[in-house]
C-alpha positions, 0 to 999 in steps of 0.5 A, spaced: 500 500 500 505 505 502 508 503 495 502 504 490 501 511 495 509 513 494 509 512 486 501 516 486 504 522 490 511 522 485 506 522 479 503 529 482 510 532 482 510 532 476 505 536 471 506 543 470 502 547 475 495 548 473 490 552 477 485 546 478 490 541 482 493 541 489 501 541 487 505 535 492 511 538 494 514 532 495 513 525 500 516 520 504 516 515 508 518 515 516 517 509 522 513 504 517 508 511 515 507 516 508 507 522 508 505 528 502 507 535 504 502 539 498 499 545 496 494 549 503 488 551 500 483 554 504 477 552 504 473 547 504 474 541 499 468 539 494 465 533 497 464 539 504 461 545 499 456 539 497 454 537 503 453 544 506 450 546 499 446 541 495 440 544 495 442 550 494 447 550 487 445 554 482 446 549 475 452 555 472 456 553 478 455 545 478 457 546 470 464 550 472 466 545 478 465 540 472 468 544 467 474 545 472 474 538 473 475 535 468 480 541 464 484 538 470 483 531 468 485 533 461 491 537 462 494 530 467 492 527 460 496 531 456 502 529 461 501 522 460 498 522 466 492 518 468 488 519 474 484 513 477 479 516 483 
């Protein structure tokens, strides 16, 4: 498992920086544990603003979450990337 993590966490070091991903300065393992030292965003993260919101999103703002996403998805891609969640 740490293995599959430290091999996820490289990959997020290297795309050019693109405005919709979390940016992954680096990562290690110490005493048998992983840790990724990424990007601060404050905020809160879309399954949060979802929570809090879902009754309440207007259709624009779900279409540019979407959009964003999936520009993210692609520039991953043109980086020989593929994202697997």
């Amino acid at each position: 498992m740490q293995n599959c993590a430290m091999k996820e966490a490289d990959l997020l070091t290297l795309p050019p920086e693109h405005k919709n991903i979390v940016r992954c300065f680096g990562s290690w393992l110490q005493n048998n544990s992983f840790y990724m030292k990424i990007e601060y965003l404050d905020g809160m993260d879309l399954f949060d603003f979802q929570k809090a919101n879902w009754r309440n999103i207007p259709q624009s703002e779900l279409l540019s979450i979407i959009i964003d996403t999936l520009n993210a998805i692609a520039h991953l891609h043109d980086n020989g990337i593929m994202h697997r969640d």
